[in-house]
C-alpha positions in Angstrom: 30.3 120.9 78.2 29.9 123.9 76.3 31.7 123.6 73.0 31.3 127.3 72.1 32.5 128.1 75.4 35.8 126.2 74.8 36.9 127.3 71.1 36.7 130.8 73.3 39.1 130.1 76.0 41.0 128.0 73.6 41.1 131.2 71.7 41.9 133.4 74.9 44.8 131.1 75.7 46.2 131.8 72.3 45.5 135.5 72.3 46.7 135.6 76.5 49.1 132.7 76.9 50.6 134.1 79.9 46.8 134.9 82.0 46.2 131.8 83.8 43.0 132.1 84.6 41.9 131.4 80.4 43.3 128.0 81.0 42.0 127.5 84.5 38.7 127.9 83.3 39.4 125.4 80.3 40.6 122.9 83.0 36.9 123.8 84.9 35.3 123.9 81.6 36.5 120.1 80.9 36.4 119.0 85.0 32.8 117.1 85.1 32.7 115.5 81.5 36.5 115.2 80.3 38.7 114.7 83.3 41.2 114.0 81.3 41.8 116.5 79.7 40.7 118.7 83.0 44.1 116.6 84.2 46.1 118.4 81.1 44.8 121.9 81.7 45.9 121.4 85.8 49.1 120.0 85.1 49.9 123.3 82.6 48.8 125.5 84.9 51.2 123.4 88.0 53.7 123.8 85.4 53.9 127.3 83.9 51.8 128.9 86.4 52.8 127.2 90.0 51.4 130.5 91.9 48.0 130.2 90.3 46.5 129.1 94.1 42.9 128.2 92.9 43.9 125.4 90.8 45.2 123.1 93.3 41.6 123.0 95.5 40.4 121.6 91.9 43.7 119.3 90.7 43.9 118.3 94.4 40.3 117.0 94.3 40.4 115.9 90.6 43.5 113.2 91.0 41.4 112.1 94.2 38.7 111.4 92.2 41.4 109.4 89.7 42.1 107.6 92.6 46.1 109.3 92.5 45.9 110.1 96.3 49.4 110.4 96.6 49.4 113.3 93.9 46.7 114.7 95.5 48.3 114.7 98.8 51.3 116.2 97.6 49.0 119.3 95.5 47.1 119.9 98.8 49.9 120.4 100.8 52.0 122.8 98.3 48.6 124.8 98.3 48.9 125.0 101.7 51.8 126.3 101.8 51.3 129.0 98.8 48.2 130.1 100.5 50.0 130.8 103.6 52.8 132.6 101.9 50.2 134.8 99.5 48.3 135.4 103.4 45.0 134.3 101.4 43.0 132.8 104.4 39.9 132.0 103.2 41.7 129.7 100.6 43.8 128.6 102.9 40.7 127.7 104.9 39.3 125.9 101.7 42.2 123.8 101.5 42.7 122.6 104.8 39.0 121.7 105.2 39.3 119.4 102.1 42.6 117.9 103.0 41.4 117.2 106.3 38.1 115.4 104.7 40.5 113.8 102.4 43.0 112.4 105.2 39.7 111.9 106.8 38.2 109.5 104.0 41.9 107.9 103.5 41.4 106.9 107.6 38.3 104.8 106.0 40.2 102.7 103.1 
């Protein structure tokens, strides 16, 4: 985690607080060693940005990994859905592949 790399976005979010990409890439920036705070970021960006599509691939696979599969469920479809309305395919694509791995791995527990 690169702490000069976050005061930045942090700073970007302050100077942009209506680009969601500044706190998309804070919820990235925290994702591997912080998921917790990666959770807080997501959920903001659910919140005040729900047609931000590329965050639910990453929320979606982030509460999976927090063991919240019914949360993740529930993001994986609604990107599903916004990707199909936006008529972005290849995310769409993205999407579906992981869902169907996860519904795939949930076929295991």
């Amino acid at each position: 985690m690169n702490q000069e790399r976050i005061q930045q976005l942090l700073q970007f979010v302050q100077d942009e607080p209506g680009e969601p990409f500044n706190v998309y890439a804070l919820g990235m920036e925290y994702l591997t060693e912080n998921p917790s705070q990666a959770q807080h970021y997501f959920e903001r960006l659910l919140t005040d940005h729900p047609q931000y599509l590329p965050t639910y691939y990453h929320a979606a696979q982030l509460y999976t990994d927090l063991g919240n599969r019914d949360r993740a469920a529930e993001l994986y479809d609604f990107g599903l859905l916004l990707a199909k309305q936006q008529g972005n395919v290849k995310t769409f694509d993205e999407l579906n592949r992981a869902f169907r791995s996860f519904k795939d791995d949930e076929d295991d527990l």
